[in-house]
N, C-alpha and C positions, 0 to 999 in steps of 0.2 A: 504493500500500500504506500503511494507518493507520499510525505512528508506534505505539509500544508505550510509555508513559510509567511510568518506576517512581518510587514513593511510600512514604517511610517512613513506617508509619502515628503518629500521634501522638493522645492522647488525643480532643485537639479534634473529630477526622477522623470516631471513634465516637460519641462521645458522644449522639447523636441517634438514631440505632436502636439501640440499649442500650437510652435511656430508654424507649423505641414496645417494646421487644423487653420487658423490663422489667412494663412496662405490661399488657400482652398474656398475657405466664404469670400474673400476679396477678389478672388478671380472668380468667381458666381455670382459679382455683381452686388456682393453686399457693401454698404459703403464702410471705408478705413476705420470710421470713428466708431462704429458699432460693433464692426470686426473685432478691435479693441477690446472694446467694452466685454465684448461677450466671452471673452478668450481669459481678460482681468476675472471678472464673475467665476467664471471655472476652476482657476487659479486659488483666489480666495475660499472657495467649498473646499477642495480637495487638500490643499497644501496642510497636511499635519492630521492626516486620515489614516487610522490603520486596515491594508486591505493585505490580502495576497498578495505576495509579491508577483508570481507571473499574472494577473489579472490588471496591471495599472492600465496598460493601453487601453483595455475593454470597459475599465470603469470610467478615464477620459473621455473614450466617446459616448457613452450613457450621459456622462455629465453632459454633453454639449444638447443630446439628443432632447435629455430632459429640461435645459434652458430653452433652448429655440420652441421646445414644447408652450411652457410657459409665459416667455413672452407672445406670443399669440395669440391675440384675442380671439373666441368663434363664440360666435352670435348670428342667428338664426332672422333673415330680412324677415321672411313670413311669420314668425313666431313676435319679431318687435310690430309687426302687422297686427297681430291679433290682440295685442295685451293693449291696442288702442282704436280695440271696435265702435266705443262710445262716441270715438271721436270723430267730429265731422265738419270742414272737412282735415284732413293733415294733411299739416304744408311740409316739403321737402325744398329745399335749396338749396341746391349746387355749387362751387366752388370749384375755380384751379384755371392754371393758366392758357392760354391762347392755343390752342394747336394739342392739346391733349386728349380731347376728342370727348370735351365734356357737354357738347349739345348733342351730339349722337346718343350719348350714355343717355342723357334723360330721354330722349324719344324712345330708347332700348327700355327702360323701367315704364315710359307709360305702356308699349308694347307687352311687356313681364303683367302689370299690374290691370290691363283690359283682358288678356288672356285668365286673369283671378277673379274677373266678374266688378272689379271698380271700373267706377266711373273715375273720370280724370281732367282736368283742364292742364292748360301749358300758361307761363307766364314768361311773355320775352323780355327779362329782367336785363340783359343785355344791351345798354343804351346806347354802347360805346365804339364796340367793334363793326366796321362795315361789314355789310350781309349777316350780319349774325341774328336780325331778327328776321329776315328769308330767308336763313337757312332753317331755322324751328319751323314758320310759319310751312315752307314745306314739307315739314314732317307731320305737321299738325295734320296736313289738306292727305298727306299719306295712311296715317291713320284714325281719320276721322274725328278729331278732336277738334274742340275749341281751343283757338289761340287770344289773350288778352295781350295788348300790345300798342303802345306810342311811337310817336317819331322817335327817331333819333337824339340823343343829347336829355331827353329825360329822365325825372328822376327814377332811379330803377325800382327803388322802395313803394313809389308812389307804381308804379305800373303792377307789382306786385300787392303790392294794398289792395288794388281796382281787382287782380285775379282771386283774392279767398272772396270778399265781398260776391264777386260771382257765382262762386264756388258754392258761399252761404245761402244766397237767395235760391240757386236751383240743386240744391242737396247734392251736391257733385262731394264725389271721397275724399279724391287726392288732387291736390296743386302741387305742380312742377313747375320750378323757377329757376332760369338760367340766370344767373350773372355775370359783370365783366368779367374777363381776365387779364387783359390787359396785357403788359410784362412784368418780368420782376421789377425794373426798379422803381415802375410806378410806387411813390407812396402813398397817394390818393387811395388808392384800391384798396389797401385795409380799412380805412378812415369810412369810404362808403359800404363794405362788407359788414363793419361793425353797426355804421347804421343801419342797413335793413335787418340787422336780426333784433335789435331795436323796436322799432316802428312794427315788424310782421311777429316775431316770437316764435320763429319756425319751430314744428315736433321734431326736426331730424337736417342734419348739417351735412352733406355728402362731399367729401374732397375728390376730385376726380383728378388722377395723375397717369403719368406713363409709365408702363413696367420697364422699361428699354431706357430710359431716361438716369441711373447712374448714380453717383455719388452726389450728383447734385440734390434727387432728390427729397434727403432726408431737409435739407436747409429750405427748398419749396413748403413741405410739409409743416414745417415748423415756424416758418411765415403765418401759414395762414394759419395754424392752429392759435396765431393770436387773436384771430377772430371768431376761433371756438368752431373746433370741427367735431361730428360726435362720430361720422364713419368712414369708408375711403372706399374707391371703385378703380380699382386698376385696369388699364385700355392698352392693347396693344399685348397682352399677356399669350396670345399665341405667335405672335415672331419674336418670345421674348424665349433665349434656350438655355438663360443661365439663371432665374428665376431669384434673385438673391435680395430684388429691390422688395416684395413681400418682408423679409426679416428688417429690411433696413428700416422699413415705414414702422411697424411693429412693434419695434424695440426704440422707436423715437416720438411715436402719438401714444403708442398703448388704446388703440383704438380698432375694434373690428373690421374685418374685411367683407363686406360683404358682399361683392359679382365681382368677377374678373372678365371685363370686353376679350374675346376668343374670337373676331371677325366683323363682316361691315355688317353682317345684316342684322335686322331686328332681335330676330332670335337668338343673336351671338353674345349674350347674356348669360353667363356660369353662377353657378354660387359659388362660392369661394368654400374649399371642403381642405380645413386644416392637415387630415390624414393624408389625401394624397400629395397636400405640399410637400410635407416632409419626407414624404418619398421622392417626390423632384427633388429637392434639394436635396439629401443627404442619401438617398439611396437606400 
């Protein structure tokens, strides 16, 4: 019978799959500063554990598997649906910046949410970007919805004000409201984000971002989370092959995921299903 040899681990003992482990999230797209972070966390659990000694590698990677478990929030869209059936109607309000395919995503959710038997209006909160209120407007005319909607240049809060008021009068479920994106170094854009949730008091803050989009993304996220984000919808997650910006968002809102965009069409709407993330990412 082998002998069972116990081992207090000691920095030394890690140090080498950390760095490979380390290594390995950073080129899958997780960004530096989190890679970091999560690799520090490991570190700090384990350093000063007594395990078996030939088991260290295998209890490293349970450590990691058990973090990345952790930080990640799953929360169920349909489930935060139903725990606010009384409510009528719920507003939704979008977020994120220009080009990440966040007026698709809400035409995709009101598409999700007619296919579940609500009713729905659209709000082209969007006052700012050209074509951005004919680009919804055409998704509206596409699936049969009501679009509320001003010229150009106003205010967005007030245009979305005008859509629940609608909403209220004809018992309509859900409002969907796009907002500027603008670019980053707009600083106006937090100032009027923060106003409309102000003025409207949305049920639900959806950050819409790129999967493919990098290390920048944790510092996008964390903009706008000054204006109070409560979940996230990542676009672009099927030409995305190293999947890593998930942990990066994750481990920087602590905020659910809930659809990952998987193509152009309607339908190409996922739930975000933690189990098989982790098998993308960690195998």
């Amino acid at each position: 019978m082998e002998k069972v040899i116990k081992k207090e681990i000691k920095e030394e003992d890690i140090e080498d799959v950390l760095w490979e482990m380390e290594i390995e999230l950073v080129e899958n797209n997780v960004s530096l500063e989190v890679a970091e972070k999560i690799i520090k966390e490991i570190k700090n659990k384990l350093v000063g554990k007594v395990v078996e000694k030939n088991r260290i590698k295998k209890i490293v990677e349970g450590a990691l598997h058990n973090t990345i478990n952790k930080v990640i929030v799953e929360e169920d869209f349909d489930e935060w649906l139903r725990k606010r059936k009384n409510k009528k109607p719920i507003i939704i309000v979008f977020f994120g910046f220009n080009g990440t395919g966040k007026t698709t995503t809400i035409a995709k959710l009101a598409y999700y949410l007619k296919k579940k038997g609500k009713s729905v209006v659209l709000a082209a909160g969007d006052t700012f970007r050209s074509a951005a209120i004919e680009q919804l407007e055409e998704h509206s005319k596409k699936l049969g919805l009501r679009l509320i909607k001003q010229k150009y240049g106003s205010d967005s809060a007030a245009v979305i004000y005008d859509a629940v008021n609608y909403a209220k009068s004809k018992g309509i479920d859900v409002v969907l409201a796009d907002t500027a994106g603008r670019a980053p170094t707009d600083k106006n854009l937090l100032e009027e984000l923060k106003k409309i949730i102000r003025v409207i008091n949305p049920d639900l803050k959806i950050l819409v971002l790129e999967s493919i989009t990098g290390n920048d993304i944790v510092e996008q996220a964390k903009m706008f989370n000054e204006a109070g984000v409560d979940a996230i919808i990542l676009t672009k997650y099927d030409v995305d092959n190293k999947k890593g910006a998930i942990l990066s968002i994750a481990y920087a809102l602590k905020k659910p995921i809930f659809f990952l965009g998987v193509g152009q069409e309607y339908e190409d709407l996922k739930k975000f299903n933690k189990r098989e993330y982790l098998k993308d990412l960690l195998g």
